[in-house]
Residue, then its C-alpha position, 0 to 999 in steps of 0.5 A: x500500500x503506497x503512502x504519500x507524504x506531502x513536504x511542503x517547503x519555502x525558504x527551509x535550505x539549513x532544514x530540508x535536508x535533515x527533513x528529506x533525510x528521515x523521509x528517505x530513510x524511512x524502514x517502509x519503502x512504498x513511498x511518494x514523497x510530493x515537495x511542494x516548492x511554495x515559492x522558495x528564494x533560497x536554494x531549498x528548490x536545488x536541495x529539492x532536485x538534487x534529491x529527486x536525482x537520487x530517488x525517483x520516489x521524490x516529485x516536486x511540485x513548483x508554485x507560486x507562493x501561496x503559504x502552508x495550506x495552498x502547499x499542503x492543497x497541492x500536494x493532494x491534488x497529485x498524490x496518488x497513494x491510498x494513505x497521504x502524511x504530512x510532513x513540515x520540512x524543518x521537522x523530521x521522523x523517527x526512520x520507523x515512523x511509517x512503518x508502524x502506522x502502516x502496519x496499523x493500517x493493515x492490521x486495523x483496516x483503519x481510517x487514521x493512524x496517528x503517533x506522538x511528536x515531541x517538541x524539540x530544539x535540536x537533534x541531540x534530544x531523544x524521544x520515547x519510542x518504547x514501551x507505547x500503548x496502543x488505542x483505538x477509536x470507532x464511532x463517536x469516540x472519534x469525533x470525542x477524541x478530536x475535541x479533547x475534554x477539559x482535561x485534556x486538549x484536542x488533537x489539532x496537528x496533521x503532521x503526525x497522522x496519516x489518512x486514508x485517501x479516501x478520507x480526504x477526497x473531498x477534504x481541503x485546507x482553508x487557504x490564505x489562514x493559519x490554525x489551518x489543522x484545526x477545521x481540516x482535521x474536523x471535517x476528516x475526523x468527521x467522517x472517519x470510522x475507525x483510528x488507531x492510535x500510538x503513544x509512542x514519539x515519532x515526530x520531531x517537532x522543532x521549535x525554532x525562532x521564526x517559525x509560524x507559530x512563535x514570536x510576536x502576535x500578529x492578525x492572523x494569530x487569531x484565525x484559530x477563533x475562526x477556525x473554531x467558531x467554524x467548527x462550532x457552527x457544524x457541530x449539533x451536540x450541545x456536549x460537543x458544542x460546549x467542548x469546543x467553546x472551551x477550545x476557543x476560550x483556551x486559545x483566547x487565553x493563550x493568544x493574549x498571553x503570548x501578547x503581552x509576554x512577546x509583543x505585538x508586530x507593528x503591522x497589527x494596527x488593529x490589536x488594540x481593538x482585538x485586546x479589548x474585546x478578546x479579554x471581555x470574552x476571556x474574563x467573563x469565562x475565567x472559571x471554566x478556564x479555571x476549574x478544567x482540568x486542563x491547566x497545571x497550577x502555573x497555567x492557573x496562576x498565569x490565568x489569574x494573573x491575565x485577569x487582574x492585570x494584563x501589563x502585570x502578567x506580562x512583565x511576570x512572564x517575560x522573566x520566566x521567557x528570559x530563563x526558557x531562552x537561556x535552557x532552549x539556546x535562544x529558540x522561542x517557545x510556547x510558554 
């Protein structure tokens, strides 16, 4: 059974080849690997052939750039496997990644496989790949284990699931948003019937300062609102509808945070406004936040902080960010 994995790259030269490495290597060998070139002005797109010279399993697809969703878009529309990964191209794979879920596909007849990832900040660090469990998902658990609980938080990422083909047919990324996972991977989750899941970390997941997903807050940081409120539109259950309120209420919190702890961009003239209203909508559902089982005592008193004074909660957390700069060598994280 052919699996396609879709690399979708722009301006990742010091990256794509330990990215292209661990996909190359991979102890499963019924591979297409699609690298979609979204524009790139560095020499990713020559690191790209050069590879394909060596391994006609690589096709690249060249386009204008049009960000991660359009890539990832691209990608499907010429992948010809019955099972379709995601791969970012600044992250990388255990070498037996793949041979496991396809293994799980086999044995399981599974819509989805999905194993760990593991944040990381450079290649040195290990990850838990023994002694995993094994679970599986059918009927309304699927949909339940999407949303999370407020114990514990949904499974929004793609890169570290693989999909039956024949789930995403008609399934395509909101283009020209970030948080772009999270309705994609509703609508999937939507539709399938059975998931096996493994425990185990098999996806290298590397934090690096730039990346999309770190740094100053800028407009579209808050497309996941968006990409919830979508979500919360399509679902019927009032259970399920509360669940992934509280989804948009955390992300709220953590938005805001990462606001007054690194900044905002220049470019986002309308923040003020945003703020505003966004912690009205945080402060009136401070107790759900509060009393979920989602948040450890630090996140709590982060919550409790944020409430009372949102310049003192980021001068607070500005100091710890200084001590995760100094154990992570510069790179910036979630904090």
């Amino acid at each position: 059974m052919k699996l396609s994995v879709i690399i979708p790259v722009y301006n990742v030269e010091n990256y794509l080849k330990r990215c292209l490495d661990s996909v190359i290597n991979q102890t499963y060998k019924d591979l297409e690997i699609i690298v979609v070139n979204d524009g790139s002005t560095d020499s990713s797109l020559e690191i790209a052939r050069e590879y394909a010279e060596e391994d006609k399993r690589i096709k690249i697809v060249n386009k204008e750039n049009g960000g991660l969703s359009s890539s990832r878009n691209a990608g499907l529309d010429v992948a010809t496997g019955e099972v379709v990964a995601f791969l970012d191209s600044d992250d990388w794979l255990e070498l037996n990644a793949y041979e496991l879920a396809m293994e799980a596909f086999n044995d399981h007849s599974a819509d989805m496989v999905w194993f760990a990832m593991k944040n990381v900040y450079n290649e040195d660090e290990t990850l838990n790949t023994q002694n995993f469990q094994t679970k599986i998902y059918c009927g309304d658990e699927v949909l339940a284990v999407f949303l999370g609980t407020n114990k514990k938080g949904p499974s929004l990422s793609s890169c570290n699931k693989l999909y039956a083909s024949k789930v995403l047919k008609n399934i395509r990324f909101i283009e020209g948003k970030t948080s772009e996972d999270i309705y994609f991977n509703f609508q999937a989750f939507s539709i399938i019937k059975k998931i096996v899941r493994y425990d185990a970390e098999l996806y290298h997941y590397f934090q690096r300062t730039g990346s999309i997903s770190c740094g100053k807050i800028k407009k579209h940081s808050f497309d996941c609102i968006e990409m919830w409120n979508k979500v919360i539109q399509d679902l019927e259950s009032k259970e399920q509808i509360k669940i992934a309120e509280f989804n948009k209420i955390h992300n709220i919190f953590t938005i805001l945070l990462r606001a007054t702890t690194f900044g905002v961009d220049e470019s986002f003239v309308e923040f003020e406004e945003y703020k505003k209203a966004y912690l009205k909508v945080f402060r009136k559902n401070i107790f759900s936040l509060l009393n979920s089982g989602r948040l450890d005592f630090k996140r709590k008193l982060a919550v409790i902080l944020l409430y009372l004074n949102y310049n003192l909660c980021g001068l607070i957390a500005r100091k710890k960010l200084k001590v995760q700069l100094e154990e992570t060598k510069g790179a910036v994280v979630w904090i």
